[in-house]
N, C-alpha and C positions, 0 to 999 in steps of 0.2 A: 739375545742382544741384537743379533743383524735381524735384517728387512732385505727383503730381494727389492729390486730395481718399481718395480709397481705397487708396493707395499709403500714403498718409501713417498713416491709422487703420490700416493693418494691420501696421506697423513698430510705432507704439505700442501695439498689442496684443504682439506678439511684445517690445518690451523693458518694458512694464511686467506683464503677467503671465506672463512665462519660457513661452511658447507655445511649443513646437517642429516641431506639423503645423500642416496645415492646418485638421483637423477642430476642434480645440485654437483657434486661432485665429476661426475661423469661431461656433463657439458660443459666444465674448467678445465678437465684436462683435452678434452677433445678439440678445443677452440684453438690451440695452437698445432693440433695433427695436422698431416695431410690423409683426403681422403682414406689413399690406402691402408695409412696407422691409426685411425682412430679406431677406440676400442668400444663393447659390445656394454649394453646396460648390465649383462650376467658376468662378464669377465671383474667389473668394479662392482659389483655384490660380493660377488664371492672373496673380493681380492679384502674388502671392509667385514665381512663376517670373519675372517682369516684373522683381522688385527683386532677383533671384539672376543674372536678363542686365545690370540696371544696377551690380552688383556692393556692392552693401547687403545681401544676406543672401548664406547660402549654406548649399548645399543638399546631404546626407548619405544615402544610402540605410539605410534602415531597416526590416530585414524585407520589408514587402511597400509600404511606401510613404515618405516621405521627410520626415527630421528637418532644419531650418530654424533656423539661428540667424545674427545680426547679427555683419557683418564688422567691426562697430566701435557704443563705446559711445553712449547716445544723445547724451552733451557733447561727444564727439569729433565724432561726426556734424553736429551744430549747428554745430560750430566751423566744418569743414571746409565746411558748406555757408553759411554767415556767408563766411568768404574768398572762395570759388567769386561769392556774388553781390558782392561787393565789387571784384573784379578783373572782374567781368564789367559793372560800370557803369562804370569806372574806362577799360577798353577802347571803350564806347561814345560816354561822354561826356567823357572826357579829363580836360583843366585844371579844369572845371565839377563834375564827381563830385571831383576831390582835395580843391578847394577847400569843397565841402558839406562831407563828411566830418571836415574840420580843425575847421571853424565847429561841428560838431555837437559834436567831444570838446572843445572850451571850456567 
């Protein structure tokens, strides 16, 4: 269900500007860094081959290096990881998560 912090920006790069590399991706997030924080062409590889093992993207060869697109929309994705942490307090905390939950959609 979760995404670390650069997991997370590099999904929303890939579905709000149609990124399909890495390169593509890597120079959107890097446009708003400052020098010192921008990040390394191997840091968003690896950070995109990491959400193609968690099976969030997936991943096409392309010539000579690899086209990247999202196994699912960003509302579907939301939804599904909205369930995911729902059944996952629900498994932890039992009667106590049902009952927050019920009290919240009042």
């Amino acid at each position: 269900c979760c995404l670390g912090p650069l997991e997370k920006e590099v999904l929303e790069t890939v579905w709000l500007e149609d990124c399909p590399s890495v390169r593509c991706v890597l120079v959107e997030i890097n446009r708003s860094r400052k020098k010192s924080e921008k990040l390394a062409y191997t840091t968003v590889m690896t950070i995109m081959k990491r959400l193609v093992k968690k099976k969030i993207l997936t991943r096409k060869k392309d010539g000579r290096s690899y086209r990247y697109e999202p196994k699912e929309s960003k509302q579907e994705f939301i939804q599904k990881v909205v369930r995911c942490t729902i059944q996952n307090l629900i498994n932890k905390f039992g009667d106590l998560a049902t009952q927050a939950l019920k009290e919240e959609l009042r």
